[in-house]
LOVEXTOR-395564 format. One record per atom (N, C-alpha, C, O): x, y, z. Coordinates in steps of 0.1 Angstrom, whole numbers, padded with zeros to 4 digits, always signed. Example, Ala and Ser with C-alpha at 12.3 -4.5 7.8 and 13.67 -1.06 7.14 Angstrom:
<rs>
+0132-0057+0078 +0123-0045+0078 +0132-0033+0078 +0142-0033+0085 +0128-0022+0071 +0137-0011+0071 +0129+0000+0079 +0134+0011+0080 
</rs>
This chain:
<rs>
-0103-0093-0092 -0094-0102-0085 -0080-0094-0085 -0079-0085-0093 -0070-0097-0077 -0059-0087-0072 -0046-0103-0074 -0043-0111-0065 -0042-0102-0085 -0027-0110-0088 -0012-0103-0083 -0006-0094-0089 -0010-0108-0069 +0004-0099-0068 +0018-0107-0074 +0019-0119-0074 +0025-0101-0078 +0041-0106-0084 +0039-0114-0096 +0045-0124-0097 +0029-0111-0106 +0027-0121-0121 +0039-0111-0130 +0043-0099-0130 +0040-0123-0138 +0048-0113-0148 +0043-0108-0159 +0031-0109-0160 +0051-0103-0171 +0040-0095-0178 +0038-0105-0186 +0030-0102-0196 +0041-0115-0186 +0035-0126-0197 +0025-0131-0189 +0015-0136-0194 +0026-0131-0178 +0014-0139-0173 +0002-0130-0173 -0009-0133-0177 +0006-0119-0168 -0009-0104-0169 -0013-0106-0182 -0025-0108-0181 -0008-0107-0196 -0013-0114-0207 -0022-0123-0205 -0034-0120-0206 -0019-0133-0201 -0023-0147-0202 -0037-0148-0193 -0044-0158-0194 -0039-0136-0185 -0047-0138-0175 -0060-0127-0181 -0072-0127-0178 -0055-0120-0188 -0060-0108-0192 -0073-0114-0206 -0085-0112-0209 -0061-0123-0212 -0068-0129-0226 -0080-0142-0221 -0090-0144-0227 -0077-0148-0211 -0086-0162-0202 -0095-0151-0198 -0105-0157-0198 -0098-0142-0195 -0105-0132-0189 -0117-0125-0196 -0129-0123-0192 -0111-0123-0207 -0120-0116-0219 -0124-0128-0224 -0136-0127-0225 -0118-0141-0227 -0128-0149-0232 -0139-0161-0228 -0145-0170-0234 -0137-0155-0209 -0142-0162-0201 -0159-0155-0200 -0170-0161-0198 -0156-0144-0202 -0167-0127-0196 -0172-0124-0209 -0180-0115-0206 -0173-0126-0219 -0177-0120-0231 -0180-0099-0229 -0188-0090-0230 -0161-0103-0226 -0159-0088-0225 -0159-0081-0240 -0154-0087-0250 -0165-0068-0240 -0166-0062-0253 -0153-0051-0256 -0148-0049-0267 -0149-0046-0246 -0138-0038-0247 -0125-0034-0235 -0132-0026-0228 -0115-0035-0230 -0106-0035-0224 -0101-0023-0223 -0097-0016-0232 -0100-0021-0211 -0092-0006-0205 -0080-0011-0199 -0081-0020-0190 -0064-0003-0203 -0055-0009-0195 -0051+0003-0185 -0046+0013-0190 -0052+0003-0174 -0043+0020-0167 -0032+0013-0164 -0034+0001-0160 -0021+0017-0164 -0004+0017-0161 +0005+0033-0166 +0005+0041-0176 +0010+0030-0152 +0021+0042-0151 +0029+0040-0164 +0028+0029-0171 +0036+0048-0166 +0047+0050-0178 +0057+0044-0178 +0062+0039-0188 +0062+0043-0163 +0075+0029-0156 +0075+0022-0164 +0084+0020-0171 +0060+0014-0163 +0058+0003-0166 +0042-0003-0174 +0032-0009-0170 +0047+0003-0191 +0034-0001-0196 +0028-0014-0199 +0036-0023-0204 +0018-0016-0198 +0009-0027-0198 +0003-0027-0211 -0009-0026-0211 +0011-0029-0227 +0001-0024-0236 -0001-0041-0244 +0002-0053-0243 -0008-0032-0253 -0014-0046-0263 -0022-0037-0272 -0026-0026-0271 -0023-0049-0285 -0030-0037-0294 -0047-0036-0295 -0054-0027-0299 -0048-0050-0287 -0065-0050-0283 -0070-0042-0271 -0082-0041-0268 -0060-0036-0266 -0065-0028-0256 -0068-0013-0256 -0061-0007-0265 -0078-0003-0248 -0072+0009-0248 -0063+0014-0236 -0067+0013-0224 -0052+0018-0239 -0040+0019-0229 -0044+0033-0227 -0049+0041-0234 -0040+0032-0216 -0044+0049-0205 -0031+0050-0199 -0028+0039-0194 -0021+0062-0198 -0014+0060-0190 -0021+0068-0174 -0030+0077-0172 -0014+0060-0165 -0022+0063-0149 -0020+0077-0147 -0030+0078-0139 -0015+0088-0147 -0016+0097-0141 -0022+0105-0154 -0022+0117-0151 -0026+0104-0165 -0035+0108-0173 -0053+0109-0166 -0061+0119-0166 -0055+0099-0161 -0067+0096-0155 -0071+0109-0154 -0079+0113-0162 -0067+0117-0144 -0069+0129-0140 -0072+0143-0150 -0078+0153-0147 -0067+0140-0161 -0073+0149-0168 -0086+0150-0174 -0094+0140-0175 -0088+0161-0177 -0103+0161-0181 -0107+0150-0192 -0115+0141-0192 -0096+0156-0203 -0101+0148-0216 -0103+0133-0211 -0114+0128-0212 -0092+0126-0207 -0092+0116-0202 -0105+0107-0193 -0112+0097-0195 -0103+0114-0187 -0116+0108-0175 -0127+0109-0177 -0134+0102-0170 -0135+0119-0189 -0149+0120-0192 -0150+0110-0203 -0160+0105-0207 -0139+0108-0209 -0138+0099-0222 -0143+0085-0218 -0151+0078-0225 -0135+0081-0204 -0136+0068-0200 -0148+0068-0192 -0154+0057-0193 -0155+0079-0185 -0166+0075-0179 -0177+0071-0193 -0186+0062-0191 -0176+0078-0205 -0184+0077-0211 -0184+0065-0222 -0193+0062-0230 -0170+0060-0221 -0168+0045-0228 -0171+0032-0221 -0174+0022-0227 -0168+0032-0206 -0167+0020-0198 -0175+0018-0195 -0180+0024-0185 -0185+0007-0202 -0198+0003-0194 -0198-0011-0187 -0188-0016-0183 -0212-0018-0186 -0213-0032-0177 -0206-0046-0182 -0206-0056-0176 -0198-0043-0201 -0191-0053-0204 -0177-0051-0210 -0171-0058-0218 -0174-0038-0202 -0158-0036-0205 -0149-0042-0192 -0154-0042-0181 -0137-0047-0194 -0125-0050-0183 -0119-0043-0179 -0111-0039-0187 -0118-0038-0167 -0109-0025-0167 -0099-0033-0161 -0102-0040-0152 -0081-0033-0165 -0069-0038-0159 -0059-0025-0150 -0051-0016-0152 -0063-0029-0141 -0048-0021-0130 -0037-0030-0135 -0038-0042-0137 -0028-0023-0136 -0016-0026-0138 -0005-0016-0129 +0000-0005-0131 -0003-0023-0120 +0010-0015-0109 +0007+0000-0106 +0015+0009-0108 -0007+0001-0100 -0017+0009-0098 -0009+0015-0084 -0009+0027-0084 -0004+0008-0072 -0001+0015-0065 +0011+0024-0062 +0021+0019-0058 +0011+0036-0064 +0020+0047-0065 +0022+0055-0054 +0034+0060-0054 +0015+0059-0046 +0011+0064-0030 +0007+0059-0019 -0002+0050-0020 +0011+0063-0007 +0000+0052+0004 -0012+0065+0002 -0023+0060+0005 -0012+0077-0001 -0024+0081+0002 -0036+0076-0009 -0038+0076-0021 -0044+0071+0007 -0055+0062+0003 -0065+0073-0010 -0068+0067-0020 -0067+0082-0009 -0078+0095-0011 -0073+0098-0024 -0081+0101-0032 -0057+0100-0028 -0053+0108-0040 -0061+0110-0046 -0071+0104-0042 -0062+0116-0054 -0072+0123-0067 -0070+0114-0077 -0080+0112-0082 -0058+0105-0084 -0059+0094-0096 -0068+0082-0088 -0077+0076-0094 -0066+0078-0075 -0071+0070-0072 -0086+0074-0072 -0093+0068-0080 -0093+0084-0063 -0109+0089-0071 -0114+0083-0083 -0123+0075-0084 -0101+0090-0095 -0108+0087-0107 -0109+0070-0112 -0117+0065-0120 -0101+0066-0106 -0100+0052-0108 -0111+0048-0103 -0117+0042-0112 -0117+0048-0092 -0126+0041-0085 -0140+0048-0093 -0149+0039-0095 -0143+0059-0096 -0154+0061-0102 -0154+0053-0120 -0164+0049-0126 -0142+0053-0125 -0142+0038-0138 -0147+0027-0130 -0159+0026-0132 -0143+0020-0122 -0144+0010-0114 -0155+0005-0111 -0157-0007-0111 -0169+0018-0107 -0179+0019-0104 -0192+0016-0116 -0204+0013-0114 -0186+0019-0128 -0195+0014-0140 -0192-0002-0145 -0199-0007-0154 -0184-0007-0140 -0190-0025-0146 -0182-0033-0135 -0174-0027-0128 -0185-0042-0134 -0178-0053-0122 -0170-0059-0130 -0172-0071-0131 -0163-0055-0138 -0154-0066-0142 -0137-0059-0139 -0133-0050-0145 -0133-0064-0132 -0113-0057-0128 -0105-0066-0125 -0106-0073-0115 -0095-0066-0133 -0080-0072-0125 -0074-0060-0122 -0075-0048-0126 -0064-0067-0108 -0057-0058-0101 -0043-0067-0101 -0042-0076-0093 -0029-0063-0110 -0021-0065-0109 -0010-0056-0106 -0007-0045-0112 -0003-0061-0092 +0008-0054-0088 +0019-0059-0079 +0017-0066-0068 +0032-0054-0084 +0043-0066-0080 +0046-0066-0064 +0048-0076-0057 +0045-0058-0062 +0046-0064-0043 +0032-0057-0036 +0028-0046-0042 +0026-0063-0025 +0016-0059-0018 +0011-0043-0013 +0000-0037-0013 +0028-0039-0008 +0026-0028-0008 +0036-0016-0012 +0043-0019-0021 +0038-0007-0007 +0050+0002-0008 +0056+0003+0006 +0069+0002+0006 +0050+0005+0018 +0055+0003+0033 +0048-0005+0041 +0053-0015+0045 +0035-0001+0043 +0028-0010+0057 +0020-0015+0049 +0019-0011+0038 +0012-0027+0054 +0005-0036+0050 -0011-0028+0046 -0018-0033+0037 -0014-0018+0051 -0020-0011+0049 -0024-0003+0038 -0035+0003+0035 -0011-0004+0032 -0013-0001+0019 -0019-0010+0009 -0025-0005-0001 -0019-0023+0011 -0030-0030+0003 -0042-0031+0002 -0048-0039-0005 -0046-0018+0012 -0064-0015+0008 -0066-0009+0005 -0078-0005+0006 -0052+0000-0008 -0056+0007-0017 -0063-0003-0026 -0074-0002-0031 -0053-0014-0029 -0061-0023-0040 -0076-0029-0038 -0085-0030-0046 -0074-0032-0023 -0085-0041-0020 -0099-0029-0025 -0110-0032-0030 -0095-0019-0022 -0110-0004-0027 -0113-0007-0039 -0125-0008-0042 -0100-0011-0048 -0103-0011-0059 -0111-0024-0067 -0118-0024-0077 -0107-0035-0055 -0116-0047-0059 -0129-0050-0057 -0135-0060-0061 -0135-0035-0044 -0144-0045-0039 -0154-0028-0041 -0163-0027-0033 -0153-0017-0051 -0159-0005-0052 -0162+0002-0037 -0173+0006-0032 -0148+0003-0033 -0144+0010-0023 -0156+0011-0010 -0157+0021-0003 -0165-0002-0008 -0173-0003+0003 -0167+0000+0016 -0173+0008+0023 -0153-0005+0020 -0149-0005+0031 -0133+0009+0030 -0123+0007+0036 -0137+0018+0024 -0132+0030+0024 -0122+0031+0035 -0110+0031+0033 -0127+0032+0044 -0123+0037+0058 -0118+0026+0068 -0116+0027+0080 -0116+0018+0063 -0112+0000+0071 -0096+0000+0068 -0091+0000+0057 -0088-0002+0085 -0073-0006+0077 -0077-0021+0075 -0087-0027+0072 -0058-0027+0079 -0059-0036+0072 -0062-0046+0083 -0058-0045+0095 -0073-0059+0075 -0080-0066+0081 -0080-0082+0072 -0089-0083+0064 -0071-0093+0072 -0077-0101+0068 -0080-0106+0065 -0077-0111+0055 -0092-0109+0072 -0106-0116+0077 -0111-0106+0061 -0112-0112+0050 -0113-0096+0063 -0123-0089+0054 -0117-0087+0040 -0124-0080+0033 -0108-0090+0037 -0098-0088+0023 -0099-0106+0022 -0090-0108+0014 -0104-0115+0026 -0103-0126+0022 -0119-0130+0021 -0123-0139+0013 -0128-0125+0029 -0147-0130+0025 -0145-0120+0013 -0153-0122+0004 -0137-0112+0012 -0146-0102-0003 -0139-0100-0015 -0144-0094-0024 -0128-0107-0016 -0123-0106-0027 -0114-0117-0031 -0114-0124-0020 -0107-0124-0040 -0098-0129-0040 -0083-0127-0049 -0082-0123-0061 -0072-0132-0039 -0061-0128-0041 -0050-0140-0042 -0047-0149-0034 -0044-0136-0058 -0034-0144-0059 -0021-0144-0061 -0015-0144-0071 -0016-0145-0051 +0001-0145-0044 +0009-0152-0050 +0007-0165-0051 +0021-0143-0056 +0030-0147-0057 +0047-0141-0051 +0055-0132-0055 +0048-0149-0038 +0057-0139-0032 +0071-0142-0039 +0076-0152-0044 +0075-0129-0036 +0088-0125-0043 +0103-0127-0035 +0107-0120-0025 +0109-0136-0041 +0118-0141-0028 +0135-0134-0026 +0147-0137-0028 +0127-0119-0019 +0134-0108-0018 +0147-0109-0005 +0144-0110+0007 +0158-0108-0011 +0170-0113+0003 +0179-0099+0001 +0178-0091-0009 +0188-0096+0013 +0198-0086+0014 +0208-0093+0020 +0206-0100+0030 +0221-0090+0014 +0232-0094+0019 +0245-0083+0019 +0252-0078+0010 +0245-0082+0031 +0254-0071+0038 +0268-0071+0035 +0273-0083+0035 +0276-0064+0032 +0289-0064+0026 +0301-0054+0033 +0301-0043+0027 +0309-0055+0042 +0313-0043+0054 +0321-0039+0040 +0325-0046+0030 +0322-0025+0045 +0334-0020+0033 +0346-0012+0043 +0341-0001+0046 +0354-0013+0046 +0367-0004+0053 +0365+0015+0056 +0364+0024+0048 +0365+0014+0062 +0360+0030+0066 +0368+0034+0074 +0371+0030+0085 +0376+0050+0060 +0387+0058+0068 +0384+0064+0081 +0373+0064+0087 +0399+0070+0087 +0389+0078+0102 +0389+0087+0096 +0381+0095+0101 +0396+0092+0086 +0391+0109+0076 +0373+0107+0072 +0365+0116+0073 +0370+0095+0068 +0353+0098+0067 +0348+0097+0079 +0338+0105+0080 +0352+0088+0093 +0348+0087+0101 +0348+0100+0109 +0340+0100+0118 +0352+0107+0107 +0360+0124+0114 +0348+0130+0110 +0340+0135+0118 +0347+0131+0093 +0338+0143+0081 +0323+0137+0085 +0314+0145+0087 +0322+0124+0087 +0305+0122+0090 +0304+0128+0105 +0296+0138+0105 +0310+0127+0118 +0304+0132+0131 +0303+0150+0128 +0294+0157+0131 +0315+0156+0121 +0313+0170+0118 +0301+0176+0111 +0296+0187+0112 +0298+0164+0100 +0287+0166+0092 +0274+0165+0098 +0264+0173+0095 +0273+0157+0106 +0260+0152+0117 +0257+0168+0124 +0249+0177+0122 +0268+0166+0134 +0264+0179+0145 +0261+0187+0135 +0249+0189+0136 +0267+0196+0124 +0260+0207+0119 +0247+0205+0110 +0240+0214+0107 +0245+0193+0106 +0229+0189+0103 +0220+0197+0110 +0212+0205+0106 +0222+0191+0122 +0215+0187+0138 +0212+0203+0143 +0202+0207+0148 +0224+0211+0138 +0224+0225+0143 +0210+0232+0131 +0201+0240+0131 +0215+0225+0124 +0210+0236+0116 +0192+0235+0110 +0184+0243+0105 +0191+0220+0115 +0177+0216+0114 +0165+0224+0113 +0159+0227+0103 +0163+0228+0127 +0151+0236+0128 +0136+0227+0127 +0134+0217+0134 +0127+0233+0117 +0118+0229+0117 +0117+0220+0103 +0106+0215+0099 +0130+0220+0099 +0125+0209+0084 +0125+0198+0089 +0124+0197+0101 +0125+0185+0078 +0124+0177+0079 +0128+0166+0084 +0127+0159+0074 +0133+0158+0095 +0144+0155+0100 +0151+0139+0093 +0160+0131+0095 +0141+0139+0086 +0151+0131+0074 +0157+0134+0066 +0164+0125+0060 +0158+0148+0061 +0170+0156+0058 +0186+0150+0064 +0196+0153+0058 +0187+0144+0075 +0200+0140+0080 +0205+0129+0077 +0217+0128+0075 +0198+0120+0077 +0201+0105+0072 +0202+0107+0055 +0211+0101+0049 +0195+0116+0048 +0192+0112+0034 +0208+0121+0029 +0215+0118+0019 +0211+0132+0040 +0225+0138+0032 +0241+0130+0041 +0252+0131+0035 +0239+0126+0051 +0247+0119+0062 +0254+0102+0050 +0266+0099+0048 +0240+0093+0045 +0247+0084+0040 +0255+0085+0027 +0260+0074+0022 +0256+0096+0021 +0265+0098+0010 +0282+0097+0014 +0293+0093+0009 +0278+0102+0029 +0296+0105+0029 +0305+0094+0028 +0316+0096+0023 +0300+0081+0034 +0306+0067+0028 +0310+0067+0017 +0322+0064+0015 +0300+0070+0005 +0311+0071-0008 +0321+0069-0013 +0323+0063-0024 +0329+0076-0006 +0345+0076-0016 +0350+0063-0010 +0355+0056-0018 +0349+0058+0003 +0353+0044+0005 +0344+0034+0001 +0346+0022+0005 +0336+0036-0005 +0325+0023-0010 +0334+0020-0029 +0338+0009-0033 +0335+0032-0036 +0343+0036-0047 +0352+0031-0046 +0355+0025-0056 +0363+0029-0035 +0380+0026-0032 +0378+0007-0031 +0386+0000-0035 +0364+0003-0025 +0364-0007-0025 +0362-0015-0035 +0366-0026-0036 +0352-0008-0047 +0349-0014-0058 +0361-0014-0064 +0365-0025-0065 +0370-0003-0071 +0383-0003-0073 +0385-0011-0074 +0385-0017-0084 +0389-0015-0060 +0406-0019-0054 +0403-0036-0048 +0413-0043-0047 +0387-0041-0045 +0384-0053-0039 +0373-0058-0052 +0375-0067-0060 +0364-0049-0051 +0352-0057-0061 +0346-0064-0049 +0353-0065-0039 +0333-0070-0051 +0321-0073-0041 +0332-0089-0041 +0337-0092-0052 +0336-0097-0029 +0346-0105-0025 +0334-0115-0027 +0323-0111-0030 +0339-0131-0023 +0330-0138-0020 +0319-0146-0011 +0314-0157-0011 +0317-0128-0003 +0306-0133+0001 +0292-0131-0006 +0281-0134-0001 +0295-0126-0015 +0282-0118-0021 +0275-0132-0026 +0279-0143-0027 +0262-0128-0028 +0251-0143-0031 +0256-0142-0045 +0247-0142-0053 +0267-0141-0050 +0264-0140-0064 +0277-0150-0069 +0279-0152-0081 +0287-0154-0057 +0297-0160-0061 +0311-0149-0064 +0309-0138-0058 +0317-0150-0068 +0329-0147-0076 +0333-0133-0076 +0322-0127-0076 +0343-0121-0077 +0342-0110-0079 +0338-0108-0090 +0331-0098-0089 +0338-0110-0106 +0338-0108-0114 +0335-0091-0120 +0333-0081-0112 +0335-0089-0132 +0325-0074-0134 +0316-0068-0133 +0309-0066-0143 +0312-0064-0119 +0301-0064-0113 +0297-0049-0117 +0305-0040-0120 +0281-0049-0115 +0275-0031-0118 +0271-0035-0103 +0270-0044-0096 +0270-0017-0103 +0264-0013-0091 +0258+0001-0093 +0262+0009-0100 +0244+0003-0083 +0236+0009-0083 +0236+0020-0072 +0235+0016-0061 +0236+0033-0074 +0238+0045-0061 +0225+0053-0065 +0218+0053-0075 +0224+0060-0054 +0218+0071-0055 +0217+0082-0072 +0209+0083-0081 +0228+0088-0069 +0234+0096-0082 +0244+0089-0087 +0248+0077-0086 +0251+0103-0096 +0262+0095-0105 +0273+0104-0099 +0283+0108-0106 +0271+0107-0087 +0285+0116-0082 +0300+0107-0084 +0311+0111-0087 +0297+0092-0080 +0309+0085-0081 +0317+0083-0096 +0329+0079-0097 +0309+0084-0106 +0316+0088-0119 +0324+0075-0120 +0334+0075-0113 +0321+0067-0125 +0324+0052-0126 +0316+0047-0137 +0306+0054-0139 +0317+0038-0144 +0310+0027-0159 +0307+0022-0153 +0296+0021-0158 +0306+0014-0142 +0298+0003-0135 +0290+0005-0125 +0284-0004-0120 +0288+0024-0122 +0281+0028-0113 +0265+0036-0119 +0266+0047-0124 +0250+0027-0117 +0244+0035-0124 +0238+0039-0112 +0244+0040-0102 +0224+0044-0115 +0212+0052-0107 +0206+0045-0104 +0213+0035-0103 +0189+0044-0100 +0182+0037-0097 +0175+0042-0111 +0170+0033-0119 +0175+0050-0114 +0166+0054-0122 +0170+0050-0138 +0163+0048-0148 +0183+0050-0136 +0191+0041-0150 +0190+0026-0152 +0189+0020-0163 +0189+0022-0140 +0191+0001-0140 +0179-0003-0146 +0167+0001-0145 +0185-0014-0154 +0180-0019-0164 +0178-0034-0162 +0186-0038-0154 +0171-0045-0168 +0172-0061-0164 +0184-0066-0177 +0186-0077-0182 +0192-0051-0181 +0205-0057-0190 +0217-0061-0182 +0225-0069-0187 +0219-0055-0170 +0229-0050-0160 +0229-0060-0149 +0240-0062-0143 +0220-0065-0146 +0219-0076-0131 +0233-0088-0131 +0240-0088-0141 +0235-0094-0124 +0230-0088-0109 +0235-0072-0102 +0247-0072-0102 +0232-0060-0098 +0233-0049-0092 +0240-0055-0077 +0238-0065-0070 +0250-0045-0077 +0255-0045-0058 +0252-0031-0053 +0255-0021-0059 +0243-0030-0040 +0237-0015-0039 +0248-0010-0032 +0255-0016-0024 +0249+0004-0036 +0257+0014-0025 +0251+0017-0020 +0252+0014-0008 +0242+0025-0022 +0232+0030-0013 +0218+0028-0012 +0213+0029-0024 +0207+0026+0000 +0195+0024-0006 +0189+0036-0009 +0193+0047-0004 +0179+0035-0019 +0172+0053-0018 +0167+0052-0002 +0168+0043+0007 +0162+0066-0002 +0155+0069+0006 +0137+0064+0010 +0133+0060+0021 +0129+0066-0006 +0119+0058-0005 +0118+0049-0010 +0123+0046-0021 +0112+0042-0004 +0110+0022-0006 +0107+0025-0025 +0114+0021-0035 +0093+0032-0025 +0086+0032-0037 +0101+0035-0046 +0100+0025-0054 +0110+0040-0048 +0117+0037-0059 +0130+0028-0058 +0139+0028-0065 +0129+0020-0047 +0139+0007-0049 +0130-0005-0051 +0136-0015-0055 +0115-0004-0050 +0107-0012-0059 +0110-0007-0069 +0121-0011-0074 +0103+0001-0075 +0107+0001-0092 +0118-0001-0098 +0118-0004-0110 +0130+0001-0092 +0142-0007-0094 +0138-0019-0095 +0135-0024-0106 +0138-0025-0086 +0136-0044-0084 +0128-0050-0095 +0130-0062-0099 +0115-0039-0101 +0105-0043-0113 +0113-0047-0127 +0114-0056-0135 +0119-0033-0125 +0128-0028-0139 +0138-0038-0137 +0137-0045-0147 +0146-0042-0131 +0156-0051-0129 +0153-0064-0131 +0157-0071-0139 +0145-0067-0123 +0136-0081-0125 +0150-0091-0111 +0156-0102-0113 +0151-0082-0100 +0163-0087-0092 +0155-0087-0080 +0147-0078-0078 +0157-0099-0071 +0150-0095-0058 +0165-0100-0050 +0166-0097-0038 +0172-0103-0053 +0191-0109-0041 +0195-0098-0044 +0195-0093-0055 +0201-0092-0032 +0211-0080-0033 +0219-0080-0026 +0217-0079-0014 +0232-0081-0031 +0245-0074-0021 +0245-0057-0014 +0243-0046-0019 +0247-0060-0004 +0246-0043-0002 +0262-0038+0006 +0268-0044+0014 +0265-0025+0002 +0279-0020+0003 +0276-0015+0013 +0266-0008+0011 +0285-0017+0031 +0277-0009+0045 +0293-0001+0046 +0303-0008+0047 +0295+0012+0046 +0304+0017+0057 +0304+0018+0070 +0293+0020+0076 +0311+0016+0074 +0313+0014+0092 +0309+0029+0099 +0318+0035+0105 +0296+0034+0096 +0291+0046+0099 +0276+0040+0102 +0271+0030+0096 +0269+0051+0117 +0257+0047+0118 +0247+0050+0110 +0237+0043+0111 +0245+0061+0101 +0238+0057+0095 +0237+0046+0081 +0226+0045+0076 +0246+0041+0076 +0247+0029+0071 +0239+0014+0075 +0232+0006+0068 +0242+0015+0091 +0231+0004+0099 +0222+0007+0097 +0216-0002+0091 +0215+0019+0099 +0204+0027+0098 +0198+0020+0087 +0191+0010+0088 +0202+0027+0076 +0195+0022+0066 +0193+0006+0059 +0185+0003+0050 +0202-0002+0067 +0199-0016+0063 +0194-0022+0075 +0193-0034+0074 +0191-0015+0086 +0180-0019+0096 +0170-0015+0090 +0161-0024+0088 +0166-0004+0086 +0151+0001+0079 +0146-0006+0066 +0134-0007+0064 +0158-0012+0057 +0150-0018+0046 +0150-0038+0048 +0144-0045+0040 +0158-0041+0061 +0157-0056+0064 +0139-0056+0071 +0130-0065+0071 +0139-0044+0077 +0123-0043+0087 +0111-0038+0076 +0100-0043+0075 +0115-0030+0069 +0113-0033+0055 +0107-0043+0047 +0097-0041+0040 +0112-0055+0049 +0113-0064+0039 +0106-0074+0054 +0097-0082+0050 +0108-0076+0063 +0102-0084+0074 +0085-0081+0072 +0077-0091+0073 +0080-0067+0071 +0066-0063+0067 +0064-0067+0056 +0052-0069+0054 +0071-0068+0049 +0065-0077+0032 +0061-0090+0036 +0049-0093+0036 +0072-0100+0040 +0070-0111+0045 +0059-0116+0052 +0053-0127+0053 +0056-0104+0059 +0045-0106+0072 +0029-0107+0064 +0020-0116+0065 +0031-0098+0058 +0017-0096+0045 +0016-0109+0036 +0004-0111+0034 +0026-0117+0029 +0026-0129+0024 +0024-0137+0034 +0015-0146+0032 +0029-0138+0049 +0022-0151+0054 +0011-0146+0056 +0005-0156+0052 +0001-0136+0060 -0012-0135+0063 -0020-0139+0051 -0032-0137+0052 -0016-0146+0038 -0023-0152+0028 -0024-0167+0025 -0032-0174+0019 -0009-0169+0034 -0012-0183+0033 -0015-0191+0048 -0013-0203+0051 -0021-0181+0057 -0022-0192+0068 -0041-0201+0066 -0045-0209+0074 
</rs>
């Protein structure tokens, strides 16, 4: 069975109804390191362990027809094929018994949920996007959507940055070639900075933010170039620090999820300089977030 958005007391709760439902004999947990899934009745695996030798012959030769095996925040890649995912699916393949917990459906396209669905159903339909009709005759799924909002916040933008971003663009653009042409947006939205900084200063997130009040707000960037106490990482934020106001989004979705996990935040203020790629990027994560939505209503129609 595939539980999306439970929390970790509930993955408990579901885990323990489960073993004493199944006259399960032994419990396998896989979870990334982000985010361990442990207990002392369990054997905890961390997920990219799988892949090793010791690892993987251990479990093929422990997991039989009345162990549980628990995914826990199993999806890390859209590639369907990875090599952890292999080894997962061949555990998978010695007993029918698996939960599949993980906090949002997917990482980008909806498509991404037939990583899980492989995992629920011993990867019969391999090669099938997403479908439905066929993720609902064959498995069952229980939704909990996550009531994920963005709220836009203009911040004052010099014509000294306005000047440094078109200079900075054109010689991107020159210099491109054959890399990658997301290289331009990912080095382009830094340059807002120093006026997103001037505004925290000097304004603090005003009252439109969902959060009320300016008070002492943290906020969350890329890096730590802005050199500030109130400015962390993604990779720093913690559920001590909330509510977060974003400066910038990452680049990949997959690590402003795991923010959102670690945070335990789905409302966000977001800091826009009056630069296009700024729109950019809060058109890409509002469309973003319209594909999550789209995936929760296809469960409850």
């Amino acid at each position: 069975m595939i539980y999306l958005g439970f929390t970790e007391a509930e993955k408990l709760g579901t885990i323990k109804r489960y073993v004493a439902d199944h006259d399960i004999r032994n419990t396998v947990v896989i979870s990334p390191n982000k985010f361990p899934l442990e207990f002392d009745w369990t054997d905890n695996v961390e997920w990219s362990d799988t892949i090793q030798y010791v690892t993987f012959y251990r479990l093929l030769q422990e997991i039989h027809a009345d162990t549980l095996v628990v995914l826990s925040e199993p999806l890390r890649t859209q590639n369907r094929y990875e090599l952890t995912y292999n080894c997962i699916r061949a555990f998978l393949n010695q007993t029918s018994h698996q939960i599949i917990f993980q906090y949002l459906p997917q990482i980008d396209t909806r498509d991404d949920f037939m990583i899980l669905f492989d995992f629920d159903t011993r990867s019969r339909w391999k090669r099938r996007k997403w479908d439905i009709n066929l993720i609902l005759d064959n498995c069952q799924v229980q939704v909990r959507p996550l009531p994920i909002e963005f709220n836009r916040i203009a911040v004052p933008t010099s014509a000294a940055t306005k000047k440094k971003y078109v200079k900075e663009r054109a010689r991107r653009f020159e210099k491109l070639g054959a890399r990658d042409p997301h290289t331009i947006p990912r080095n382009l939205y830094l340059i807002g900075g120093k006026d997103k900084l001037a505004h925290i200063e000097t304004v603090g997130t005003p009252q439109l933010s969902l959060f009320g009040g300016k008070g002492n707000r943290q906020y969350v960037a890329r890096n730590q170039r802005l050199n500030r106490d109130n400015i962390t990482t993604y990779a720093n934020a913690d559920e001590t620090a909330v509510p977060y106001t974003i400066v910038e989004f990452p680049h990949r979705f997959i690590e402003f999820t795991d923010f959102m996990k670690r945070a335990g935040q789905t409302r966000f203020d977001v800091l826009t300089a009056g630069l296009k790629v700024d729109d950019w990027y809060f058109t890409r994560y509002t469309n973003w977030l319209e594909r999550i939505n789209e995936t929760y209503a296809s469960f409850s129609e």
